[in-house]
N, C-alpha and C positions, 0 to 999 in steps of 0.2 A: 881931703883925698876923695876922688871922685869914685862913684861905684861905677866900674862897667856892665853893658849889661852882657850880657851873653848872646853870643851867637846861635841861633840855630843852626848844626849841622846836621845831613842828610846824606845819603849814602845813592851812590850811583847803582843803577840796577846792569852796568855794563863792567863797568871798573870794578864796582866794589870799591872804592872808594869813597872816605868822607869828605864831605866840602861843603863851605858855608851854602845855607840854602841861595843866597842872593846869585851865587855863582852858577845855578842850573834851574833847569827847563822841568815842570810838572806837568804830566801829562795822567789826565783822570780822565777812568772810566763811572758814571753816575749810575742810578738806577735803571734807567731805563736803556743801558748797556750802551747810551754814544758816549765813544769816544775823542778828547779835544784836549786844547794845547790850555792850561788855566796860569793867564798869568799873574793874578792876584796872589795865588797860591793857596787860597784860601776855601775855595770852590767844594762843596761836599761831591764825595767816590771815594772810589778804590784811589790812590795817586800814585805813579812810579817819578821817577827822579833821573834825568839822563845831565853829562855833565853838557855846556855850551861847545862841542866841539865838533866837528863835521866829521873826523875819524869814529867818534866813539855813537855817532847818530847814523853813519853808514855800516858802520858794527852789528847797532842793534837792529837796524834792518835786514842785516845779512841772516843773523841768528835769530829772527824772532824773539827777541829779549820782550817786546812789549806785549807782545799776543800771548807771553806764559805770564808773564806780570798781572797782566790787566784781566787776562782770562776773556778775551774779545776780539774780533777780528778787527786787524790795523790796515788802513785804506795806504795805497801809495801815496797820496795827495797829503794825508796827515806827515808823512816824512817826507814832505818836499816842503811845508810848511816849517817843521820842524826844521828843514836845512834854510830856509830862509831868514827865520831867526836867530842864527849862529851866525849867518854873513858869510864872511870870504868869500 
């Protein structure tokens, strides 16, 4: 019998929802307060967690989800980024 391993899940800072991490986008703030899209996931900061979806990344733009998250000011360009790695 094989051990599985475990999934890392993470929680969306829009939804509230859990979902394996593979399934969304990290978005960390570092010390030196820039913010950028880490997609190793591994990167040291603050990191927030949006799902891969164009609704719930035009959401957090609408609300400022990431600028209370990250505690940092969010450029337009990082959510155009943000929307280009989701596709559609």
């Amino acid at each position: 019998m094989a051990n599985k391993k475990k999934e890392p899940l993470r929680k969306c800072v829009v939804t509230q929802e859990m979902f394996p991490k593979k399934e969304l986008i990290r978005v960390v703030r570092n010390k030196e307060g820039e913010v950028f899209i880490d997609e190793t996931g591994k990167k040291n900061g603050r990191g927030a967690y949006l799902k891969k979806d164009r609704t719930v990344i035009e959401q957090a733009k609408k609300k400022n989800v990431l600028k209370r998250q990250l505690n940092a000011a969010i450029t337009d360009e990082l959510y155009d980024e943000l929307l280009s790695k989701v596709g559609e």
